[in-house]
C-alpha positions in Angstrom: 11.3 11.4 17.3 15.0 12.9 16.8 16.3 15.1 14.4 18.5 11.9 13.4 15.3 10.1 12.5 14.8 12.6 9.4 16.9 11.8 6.6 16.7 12.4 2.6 14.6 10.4 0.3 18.3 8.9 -0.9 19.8 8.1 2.8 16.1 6.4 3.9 16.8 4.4 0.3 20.3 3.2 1.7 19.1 2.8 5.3 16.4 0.1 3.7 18.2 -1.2 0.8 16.5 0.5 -2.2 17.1 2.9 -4.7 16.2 6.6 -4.1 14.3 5.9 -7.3 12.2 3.1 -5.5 11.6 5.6 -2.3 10.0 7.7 -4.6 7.8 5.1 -5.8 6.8 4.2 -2.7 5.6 7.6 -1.8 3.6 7.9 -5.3 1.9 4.7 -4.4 1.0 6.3 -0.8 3.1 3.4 0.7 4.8 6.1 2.8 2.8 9.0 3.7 1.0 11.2 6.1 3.4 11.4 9.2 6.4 9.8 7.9 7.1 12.6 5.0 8.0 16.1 5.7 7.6 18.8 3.6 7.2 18.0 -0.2 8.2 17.1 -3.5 11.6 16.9 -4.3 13.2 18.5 -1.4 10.7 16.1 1.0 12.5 14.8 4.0 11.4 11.4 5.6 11.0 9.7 8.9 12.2 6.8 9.4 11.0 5.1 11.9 7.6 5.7 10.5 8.4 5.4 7.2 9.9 1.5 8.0 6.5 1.0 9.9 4.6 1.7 6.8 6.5 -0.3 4.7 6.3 -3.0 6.9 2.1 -2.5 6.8 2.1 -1.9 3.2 4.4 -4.3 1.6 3.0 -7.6 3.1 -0.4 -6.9 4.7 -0.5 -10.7 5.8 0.2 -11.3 9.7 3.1 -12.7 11.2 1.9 -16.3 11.4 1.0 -15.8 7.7 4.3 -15.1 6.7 5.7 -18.2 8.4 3.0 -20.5 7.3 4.1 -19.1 3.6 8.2 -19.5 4.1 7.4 -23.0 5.8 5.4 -24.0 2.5 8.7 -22.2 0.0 10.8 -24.5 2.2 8.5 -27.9 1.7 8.0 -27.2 -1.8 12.0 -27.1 -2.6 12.3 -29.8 -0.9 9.7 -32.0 -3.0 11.1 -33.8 -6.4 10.5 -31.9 -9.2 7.9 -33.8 -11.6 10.7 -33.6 -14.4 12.8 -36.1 -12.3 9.6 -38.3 -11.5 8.0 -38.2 -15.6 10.5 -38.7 -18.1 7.9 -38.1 -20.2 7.0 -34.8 -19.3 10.7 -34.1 -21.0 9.1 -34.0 -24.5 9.8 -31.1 -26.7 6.5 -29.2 -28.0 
């Protein structure tokens, strides 16, 4: 681990494309903790590469072959006809 890997809560939030707001969120919702913070509060540093790893962990918990089994059904269900364009009637105004 390198002194580079330690950034602010706002340069981490930059680094992974989220608001400094959302970091701290993250750490509220013990999303990143434990090793990957360092020091406290407001003036808590973080580190990185840990941090990303968490995130990674704690934002989809579902394996890798889960994930592409779930982007392969997103793709196959844009691809399908809507049923507006196969029932006319399902048009109807309430």
């Amino acid at each position: 681990m390198s002194l580079a890997d330690i950034m602010t809560k706002s340069a981490f939030a930059a680094h992974v494309g989220v608001s400094a707001g959302r970091i701290s969120q993250y750490i509220a919702e013990r999303k990143i903790f434990g090793e990957a913070l360092e020091g406290e509060g407001r003036n808590a540093k973080i580190r990185a590469s840990v941090a990303v790893e968490q995130l990674r962990k704690t934002l989809d918990p579902r394996s890798g072959s889960e994930r592409t089994a779930l982007r392969r059904d997103r793709r196959q269900r844009r691809l399908l006809p809507s049923c507006r364009s196969m029932c006319p009637r399902s048009r109807r105004r309430l």
